[in-house]
C-alpha positions in Angstrom: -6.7 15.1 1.0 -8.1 13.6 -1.8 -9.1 9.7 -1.9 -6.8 9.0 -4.4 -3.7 10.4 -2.6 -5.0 8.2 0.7 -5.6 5.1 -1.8 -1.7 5.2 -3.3 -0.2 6.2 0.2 -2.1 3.0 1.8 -1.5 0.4 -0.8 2.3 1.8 -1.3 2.9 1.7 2.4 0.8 -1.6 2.7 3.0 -3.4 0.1 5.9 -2.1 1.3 5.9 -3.1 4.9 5.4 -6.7 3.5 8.1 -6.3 1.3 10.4 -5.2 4.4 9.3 -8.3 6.5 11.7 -10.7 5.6 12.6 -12.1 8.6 10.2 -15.1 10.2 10.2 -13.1 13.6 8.0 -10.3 11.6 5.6 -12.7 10.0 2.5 -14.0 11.3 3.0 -17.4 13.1 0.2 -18.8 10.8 0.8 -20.3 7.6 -2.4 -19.2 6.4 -2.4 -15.9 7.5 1.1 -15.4 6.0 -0.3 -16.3 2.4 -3.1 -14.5 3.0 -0.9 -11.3 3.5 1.4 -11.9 0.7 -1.6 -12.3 -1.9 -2.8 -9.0 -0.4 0.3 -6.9 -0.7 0.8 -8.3 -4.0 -3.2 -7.3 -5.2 -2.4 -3.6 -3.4 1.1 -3.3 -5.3 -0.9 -4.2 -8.9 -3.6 -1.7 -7.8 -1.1 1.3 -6.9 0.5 0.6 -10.2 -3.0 0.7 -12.1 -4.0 3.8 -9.6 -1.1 5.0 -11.3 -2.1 4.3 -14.6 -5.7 5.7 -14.2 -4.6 8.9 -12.7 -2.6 9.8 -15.2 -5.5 8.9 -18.2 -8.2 10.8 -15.5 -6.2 13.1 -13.8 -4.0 16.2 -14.4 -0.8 15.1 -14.3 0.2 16.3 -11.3 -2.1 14.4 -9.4 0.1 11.5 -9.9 3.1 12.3 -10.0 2.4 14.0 -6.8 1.1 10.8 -5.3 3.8 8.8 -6.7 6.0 11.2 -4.6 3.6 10.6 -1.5 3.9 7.1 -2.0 7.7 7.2 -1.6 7.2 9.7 1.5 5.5 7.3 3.1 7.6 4.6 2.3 11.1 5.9 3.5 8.8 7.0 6.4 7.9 3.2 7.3 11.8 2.4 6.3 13.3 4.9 9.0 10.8 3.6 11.9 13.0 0.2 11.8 10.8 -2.8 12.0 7.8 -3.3 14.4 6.0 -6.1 16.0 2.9 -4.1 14.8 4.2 -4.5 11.3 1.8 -7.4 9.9 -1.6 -6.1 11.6 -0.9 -2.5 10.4 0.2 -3.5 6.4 -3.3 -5.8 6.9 -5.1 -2.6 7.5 -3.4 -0.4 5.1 -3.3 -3.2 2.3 -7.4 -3.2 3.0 -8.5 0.6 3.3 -6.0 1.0 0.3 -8.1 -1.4 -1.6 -11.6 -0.1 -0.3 -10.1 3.5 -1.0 -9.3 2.4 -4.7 -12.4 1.0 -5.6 -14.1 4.2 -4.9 -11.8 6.2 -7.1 -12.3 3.7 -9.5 -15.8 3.6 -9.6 -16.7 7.1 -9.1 
């Protein structure tokens, strides 16, 4: 699997689980840490969408209309597990190596 495909899957499902957190019990008890996750899932949502944007300038367009379709996998994948405790930790991480992953596409 390409680094692109991991990059969109990881910032898609990354965004999304914060998107699906509504509820204070599945937020971090910090203040900080809450704001610190929202500004993240909001940076990884913006980079999916200019992921999106430089596949299709760089890429076939296959590529990403196939990770587009991968993102939304993944997505309806997170919305069927129901929510998790784990939730905040794991969107952290994917919100992260999405970025990291992103940056390498980008830069290569």
């Amino acid at each position: 699997m390409s680094t692109y495909f991991m990059a969109t899957m990881l910032l898609s499902g990354g965004s999304f689980i914060r998107s699906r957190s509504a509820a204070p019990e599945m937020r971090p008890a910090s203040a900080a840490s809450d704001m610190v996750w929202g500004i993240l899932a909001r940076l990884s949502l913006l980079s999916w969408i200019g992921l999106m944007i430089f596949g299709f300038v760089y890429f076939h367009w296959s590529q990403p209309v196939a990770a587009v379709m991968a993102s939304l996998a993944v997505n309806a994948l997170i919305a069927a597990r129901g929510p998790r405790r784990t939730w905040p930790m794991l969107s952290y991480l994917f919100c992260t190596a999405g970025l990291a992953a992103g940056a390498v596409v980008v830069l290569r």
